[in-house]
C-alpha positions in Angstrom: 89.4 -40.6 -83.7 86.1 -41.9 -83.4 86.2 -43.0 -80.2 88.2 -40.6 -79.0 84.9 -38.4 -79.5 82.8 -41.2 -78.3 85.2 -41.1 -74.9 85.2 -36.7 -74.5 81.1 -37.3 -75.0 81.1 -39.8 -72.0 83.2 -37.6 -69.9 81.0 -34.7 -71.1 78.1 -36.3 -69.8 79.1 -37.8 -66.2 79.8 -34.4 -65.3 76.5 -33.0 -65.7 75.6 -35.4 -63.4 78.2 -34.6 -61.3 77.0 -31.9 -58.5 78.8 -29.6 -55.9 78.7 -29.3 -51.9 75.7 -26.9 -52.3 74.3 -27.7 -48.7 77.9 -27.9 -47.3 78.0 -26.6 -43.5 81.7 -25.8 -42.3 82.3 -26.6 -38.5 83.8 -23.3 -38.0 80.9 -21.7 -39.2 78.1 -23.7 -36.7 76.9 -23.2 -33.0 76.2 -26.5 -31.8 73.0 -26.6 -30.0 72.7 -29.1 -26.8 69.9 -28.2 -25.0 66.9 -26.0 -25.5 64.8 -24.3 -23.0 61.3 -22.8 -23.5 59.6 -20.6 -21.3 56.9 -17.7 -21.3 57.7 -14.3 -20.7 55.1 -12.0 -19.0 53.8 -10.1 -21.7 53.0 -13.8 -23.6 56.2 -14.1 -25.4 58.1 -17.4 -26.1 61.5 -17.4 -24.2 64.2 -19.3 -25.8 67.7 -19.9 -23.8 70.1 -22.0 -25.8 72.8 -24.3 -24.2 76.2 -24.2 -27.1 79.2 -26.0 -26.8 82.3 -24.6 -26.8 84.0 -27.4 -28.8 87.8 -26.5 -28.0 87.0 -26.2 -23.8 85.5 -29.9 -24.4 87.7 -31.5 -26.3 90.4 -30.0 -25.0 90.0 -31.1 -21.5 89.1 -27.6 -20.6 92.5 -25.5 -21.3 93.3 -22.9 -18.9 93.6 -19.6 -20.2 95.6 -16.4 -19.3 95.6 -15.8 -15.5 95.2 -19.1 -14.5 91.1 -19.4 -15.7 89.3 -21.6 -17.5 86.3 -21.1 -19.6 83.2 -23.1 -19.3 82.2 -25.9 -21.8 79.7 -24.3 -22.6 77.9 -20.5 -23.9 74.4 -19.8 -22.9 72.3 -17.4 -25.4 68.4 -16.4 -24.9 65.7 -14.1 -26.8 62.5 -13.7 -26.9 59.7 -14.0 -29.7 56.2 -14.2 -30.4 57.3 -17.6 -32.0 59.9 -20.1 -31.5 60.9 -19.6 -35.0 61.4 -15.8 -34.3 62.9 -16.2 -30.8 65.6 -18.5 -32.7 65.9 -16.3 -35.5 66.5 -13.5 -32.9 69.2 -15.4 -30.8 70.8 -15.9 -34.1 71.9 -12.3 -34.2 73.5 -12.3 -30.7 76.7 -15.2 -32.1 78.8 -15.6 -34.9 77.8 -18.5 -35.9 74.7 -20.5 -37.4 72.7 -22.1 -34.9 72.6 -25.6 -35.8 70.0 -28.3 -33.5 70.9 -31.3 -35.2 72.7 -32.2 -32.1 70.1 -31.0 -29.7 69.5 -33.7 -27.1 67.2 -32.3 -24.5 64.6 -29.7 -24.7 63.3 -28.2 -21.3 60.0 -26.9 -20.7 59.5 -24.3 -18.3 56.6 -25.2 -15.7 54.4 -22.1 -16.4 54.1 -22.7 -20.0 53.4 -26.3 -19.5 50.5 -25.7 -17.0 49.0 -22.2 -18.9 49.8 -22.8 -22.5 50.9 -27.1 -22.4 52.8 -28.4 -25.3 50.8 -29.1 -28.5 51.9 -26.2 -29.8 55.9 -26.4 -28.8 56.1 -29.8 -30.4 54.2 -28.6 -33.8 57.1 -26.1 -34.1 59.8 -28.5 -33.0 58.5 -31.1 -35.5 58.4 -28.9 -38.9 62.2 -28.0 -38.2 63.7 -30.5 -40.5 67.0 -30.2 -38.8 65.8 -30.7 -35.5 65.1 -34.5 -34.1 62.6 -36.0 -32.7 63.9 -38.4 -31.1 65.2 -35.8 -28.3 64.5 -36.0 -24.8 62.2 -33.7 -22.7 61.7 -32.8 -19.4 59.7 -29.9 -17.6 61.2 -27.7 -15.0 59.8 -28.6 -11.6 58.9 -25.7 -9.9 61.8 -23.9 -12.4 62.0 -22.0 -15.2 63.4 -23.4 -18.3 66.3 -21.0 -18.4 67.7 -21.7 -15.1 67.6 -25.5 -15.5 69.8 -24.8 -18.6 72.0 -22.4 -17.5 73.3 -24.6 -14.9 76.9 -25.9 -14.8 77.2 -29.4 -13.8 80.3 -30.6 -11.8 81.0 -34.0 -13.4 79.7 -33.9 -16.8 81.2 -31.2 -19.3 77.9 -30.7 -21.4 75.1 -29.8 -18.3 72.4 -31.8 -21.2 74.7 -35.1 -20.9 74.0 -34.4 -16.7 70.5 -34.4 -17.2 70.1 -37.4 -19.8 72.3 -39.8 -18.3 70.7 -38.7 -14.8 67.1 -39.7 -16.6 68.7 -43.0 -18.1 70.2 -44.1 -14.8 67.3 -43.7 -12.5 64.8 -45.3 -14.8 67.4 -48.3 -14.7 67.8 -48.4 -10.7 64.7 -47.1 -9.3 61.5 -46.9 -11.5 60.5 -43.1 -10.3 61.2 -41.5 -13.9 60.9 -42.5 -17.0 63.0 -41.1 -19.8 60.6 -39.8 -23.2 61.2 -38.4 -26.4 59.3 -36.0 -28.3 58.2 -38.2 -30.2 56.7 -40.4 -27.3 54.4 -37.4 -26.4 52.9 -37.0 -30.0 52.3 -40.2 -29.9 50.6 -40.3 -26.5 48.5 -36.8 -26.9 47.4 -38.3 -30.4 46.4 -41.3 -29.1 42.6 -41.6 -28.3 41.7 -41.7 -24.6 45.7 -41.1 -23.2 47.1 -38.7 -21.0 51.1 -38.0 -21.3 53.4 -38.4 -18.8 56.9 -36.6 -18.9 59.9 -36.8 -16.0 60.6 -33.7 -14.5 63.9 -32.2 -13.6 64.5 -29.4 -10.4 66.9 -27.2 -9.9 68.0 -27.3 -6.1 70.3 -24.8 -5.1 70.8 -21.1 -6.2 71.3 -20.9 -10.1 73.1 -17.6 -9.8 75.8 -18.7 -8.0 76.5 -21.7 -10.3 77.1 -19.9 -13.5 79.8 -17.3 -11.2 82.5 -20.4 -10.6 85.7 -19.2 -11.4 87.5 -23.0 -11.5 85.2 -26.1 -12.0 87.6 -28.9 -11.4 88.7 -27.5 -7.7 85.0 -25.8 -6.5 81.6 -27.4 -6.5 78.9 -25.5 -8.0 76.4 -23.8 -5.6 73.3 -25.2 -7.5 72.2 -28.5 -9.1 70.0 -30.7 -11.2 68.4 -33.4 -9.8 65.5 -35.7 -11.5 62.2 -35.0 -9.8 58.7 -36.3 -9.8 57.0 -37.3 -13.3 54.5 -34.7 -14.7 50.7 -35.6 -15.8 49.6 -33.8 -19.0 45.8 -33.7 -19.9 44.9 -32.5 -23.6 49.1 -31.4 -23.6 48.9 -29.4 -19.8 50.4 -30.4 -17.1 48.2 -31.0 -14.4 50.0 -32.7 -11.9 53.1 -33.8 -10.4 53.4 -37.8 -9.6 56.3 -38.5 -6.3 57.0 -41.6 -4.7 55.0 -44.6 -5.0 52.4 -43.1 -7.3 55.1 -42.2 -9.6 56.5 -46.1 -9.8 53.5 -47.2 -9.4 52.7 -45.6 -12.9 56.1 -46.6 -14.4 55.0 -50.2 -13.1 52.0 -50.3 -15.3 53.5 -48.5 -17.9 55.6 -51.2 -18.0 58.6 -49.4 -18.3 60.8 -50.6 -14.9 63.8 -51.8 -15.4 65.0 -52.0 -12.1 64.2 -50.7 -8.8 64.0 -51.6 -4.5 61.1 -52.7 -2.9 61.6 -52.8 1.1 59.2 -54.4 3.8 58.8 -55.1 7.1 59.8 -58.2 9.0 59.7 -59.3 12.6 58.7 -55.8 13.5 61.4 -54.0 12.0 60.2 -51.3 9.4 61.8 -51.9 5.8 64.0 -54.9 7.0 64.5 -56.6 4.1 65.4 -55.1 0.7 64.0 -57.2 -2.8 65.6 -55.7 -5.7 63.8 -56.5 -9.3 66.1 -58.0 -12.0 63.2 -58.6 -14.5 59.4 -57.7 -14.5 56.8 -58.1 -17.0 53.1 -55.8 -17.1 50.6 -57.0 -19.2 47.6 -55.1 -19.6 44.2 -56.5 -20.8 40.5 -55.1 -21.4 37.1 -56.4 -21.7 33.6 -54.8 -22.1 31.4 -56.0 -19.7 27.3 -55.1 -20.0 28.6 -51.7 -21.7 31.4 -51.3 -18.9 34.7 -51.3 -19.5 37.0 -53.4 -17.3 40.4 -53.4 -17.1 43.1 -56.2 -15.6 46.6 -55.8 -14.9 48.9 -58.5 -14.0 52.6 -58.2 -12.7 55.5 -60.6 -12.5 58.5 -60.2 -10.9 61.8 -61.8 -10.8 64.4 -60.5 -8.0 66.7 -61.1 -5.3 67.4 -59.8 -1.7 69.6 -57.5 -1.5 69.8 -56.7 2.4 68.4 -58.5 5.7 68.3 -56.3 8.4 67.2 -59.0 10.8 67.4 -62.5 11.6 65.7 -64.5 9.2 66.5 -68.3 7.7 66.2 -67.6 3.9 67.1 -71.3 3.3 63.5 -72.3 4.7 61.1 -72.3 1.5 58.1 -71.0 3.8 60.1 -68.3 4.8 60.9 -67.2 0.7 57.2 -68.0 0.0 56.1 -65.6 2.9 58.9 -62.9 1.6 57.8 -63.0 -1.8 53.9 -62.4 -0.7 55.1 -59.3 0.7 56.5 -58.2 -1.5 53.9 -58.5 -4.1 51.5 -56.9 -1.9 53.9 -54.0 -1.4 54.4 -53.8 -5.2 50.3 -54.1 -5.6 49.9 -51.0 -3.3 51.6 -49.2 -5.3 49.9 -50.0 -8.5 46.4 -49.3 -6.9 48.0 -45.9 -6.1 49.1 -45.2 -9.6 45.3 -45.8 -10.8 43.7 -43.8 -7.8 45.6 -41.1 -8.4 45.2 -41.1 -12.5 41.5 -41.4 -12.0 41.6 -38.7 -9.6 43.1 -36.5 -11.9 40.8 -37.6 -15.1 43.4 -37.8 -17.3 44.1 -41.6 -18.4 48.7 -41.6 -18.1 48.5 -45.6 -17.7 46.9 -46.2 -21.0 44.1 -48.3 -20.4 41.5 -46.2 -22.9 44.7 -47.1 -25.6 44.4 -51.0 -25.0 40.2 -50.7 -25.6 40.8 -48.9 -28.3 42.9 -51.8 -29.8 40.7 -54.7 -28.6 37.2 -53.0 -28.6 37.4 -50.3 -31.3 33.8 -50.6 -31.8 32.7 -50.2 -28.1 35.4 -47.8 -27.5 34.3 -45.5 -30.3 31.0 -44.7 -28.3 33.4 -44.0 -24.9 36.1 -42.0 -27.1 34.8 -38.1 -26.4 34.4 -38.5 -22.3 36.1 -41.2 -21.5 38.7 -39.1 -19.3 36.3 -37.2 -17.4 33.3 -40.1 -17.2 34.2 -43.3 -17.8 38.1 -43.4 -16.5 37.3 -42.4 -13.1 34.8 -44.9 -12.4 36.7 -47.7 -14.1 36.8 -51.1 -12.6 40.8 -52.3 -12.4 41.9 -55.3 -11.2 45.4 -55.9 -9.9 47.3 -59.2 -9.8 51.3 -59.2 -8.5 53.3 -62.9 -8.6 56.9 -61.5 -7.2 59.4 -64.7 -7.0 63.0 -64.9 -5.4 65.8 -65.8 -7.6 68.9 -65.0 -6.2 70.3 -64.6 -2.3 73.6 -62.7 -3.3 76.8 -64.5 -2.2 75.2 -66.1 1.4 72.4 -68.2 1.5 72.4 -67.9 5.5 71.7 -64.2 7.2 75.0 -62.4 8.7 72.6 -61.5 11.7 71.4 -65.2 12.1 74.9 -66.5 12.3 75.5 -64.2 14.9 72.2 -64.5 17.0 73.1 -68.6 17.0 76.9 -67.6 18.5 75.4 -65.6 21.1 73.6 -68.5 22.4 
């Protein structure tokens, strides 16, 4: 009997332990947030648009409904708030469901609110949700609004926020012009003393009405779409500037952030007649303080093959490789010197040099720390060094073209 009462005492007690499903959150009961887009209204309000998923059109392959139609993968909802707390809170009314951002991959800034209002405060909001991750991805509209970036249907990806964040992962890999961030990337770069922010932009090319009025997207291609361009310069959390072309890679070179891309020169007259692509590269970044002036040196190393030879040329001669592979590191060194001119141009530090004296001269930099953007930056000494090497020739060591120049004869 006794430990009977000893064993009802035990079970007694477990269960007071024991504790429900208080925060349970049915599926049913959710509206699964992709993407987020931010703009600013004309009166000063924030402008949320908010990309759901419709989870049965997704998983279901898209089923057709009655007449033959399908419904899109996804819902679009927008409001407006003096917050983004209260713009939410406002969208919430408009569904049946709870809006949930755990899954939110992608959050778009519209261009306007970067420039006249910039970020800081976006990503304060953003960061004291505790169901919303940092680690998602943002882009600013170029020349766009947030909204129609978001309420774009994509042709090949069901979920337009997969479109834009495989599109982001895939350049970075192949050509070096964008370079994919998180939120939590720009805190750290606006907290960081002395650094601009850089953050890829994203365009919308194409008429964004049109898009969202297809009536079958497996059999018509929509009238508008999203295409990676340009990299934006923030300075104190605005956007300043956009970045194309070599100055853009040129800052992802330093960055050290390429992870593949195509460097073409000239030869034997011909413009861009041999293609190098880079299989590994390395940026190493160093400071000193010279007679109270900071100097900075960057050196580059490149490992790549050729990839195309537009012209005769006998790649099993070691000169010849030696005299390709000097090219191209002055091509890739031109476009490192760009990077800086521009960043100095625009006084606002992106390639993190005031970051590395901070690290290795914390007592020198301490007394650059409040102008260094607008005083010291621009008038900073850089030096550039580029060793680029051939690895590979693909599957022929001899040229197609040289072959065929030595038959003719």
């Amino acid at each position: 009997m006794k430990r009977k009462g000893v064993f009802l005492l035990l079970i007694f007690t477990i269960t007071l332990f024991l504790t429900s499903c208080w925060s349970k959150k049915e599926l049913t009961d959710l509206a699964i947030v992709a993407a987020m887009g931010l703009d600013k209204t004309k009166d000063g309000r924030y402008h949320i648009t908010l990309q759901i998923i419709n989870p049965g059109n997704v998983a279901g392959g898209m089923q057709g409904g009655g007449g033959g139609t399908q419904s899109p993968p996804i819902t679009i909802y927008s409001a407006s708030g003096n917050n983004i707390v209260e713009a939410s809170r406002r969208a919430s009314s408009r569904i049946s469901r709870r809006l949930y951002y755990a899954h939110t991959n992608l959050v778009v800034v519209g261009e306007k609110l970067a420039k006249e209002e910039g970020l800081d405060t976006l990503i304060d909001g953003l960061d004291r949700d505790p169901e919303f991750r940092n680690t998602s991805t943002i882009v600013i509209a170029n020349h766009s609004t947030a909204a129609d970036l978001v309420k774009t249907l994509t042709p090949v990806d069901k979920i337009p926020a997969n479109k834009i964040l495989k599109t982001l992962e895939f350049t970075q890999r192949k050509w070096g012009e964008n370079v994919k961030t998180s939120l939590q990337d720009v805190m750290t770069s606006i907290e960081s003393p002395g650094k601009g922010t850089v953050v890829s932009g994203f365009r919308l090319v194409g008429n964004p009405q049109q898009a969202q009025k297809l009536d079958n997207l497996q059999e018509s291609a929509p009238a508008a779409t999203l295409r990676a361009s340009g990299i934006a310069v923030l300075k104190q959390g605005k956007l300043v500037d956009w970045l194309y072309g070599k100055p853009a890679r040129g800052t992802v070179w330093i960055l050290d952030k390429i992870q593949g891309t195509d460097i073409n020169i000239d030869w034997a007259g011909k413009k861009d007649a041999i293609a190098y692509q880079t299989v590994r590269q390395k940026t190493s970044v160093s400071a000193q303080v010279k007679n109270g002036k900071p100097h900075i040196s960057v050196h580059t190393r490149v490992e790549g093959d050729i990839g195309d030879i537009e012209v005769p040329v006998d790649i099993t001669n070691p000169k010849v490789i030696t005299e390709i592979e000097q090219f191209v590191s002055k091509e890739i060194k031109k476009e490192l010197v760009t990077a800086v001119e521009r960043a100095q141009k625009n006084k606002t530090d992106i390639l993190g040099f005031g970051e590395v004296i901070h690290r290795s001269r914390p007592k020198q930099f301490k007394r650059l720390k409040q102008e260094w953007n607008d005083v010291y930056f621009p008038k900073l000494n850089v030096d550039i060094t580029v060793e680029a090497y051939i690895r590979r020739a693909g599957l022929r060591n001899k040229s197609f073209l040289s072959g065929l120049k030595e038959n003719q004869k």
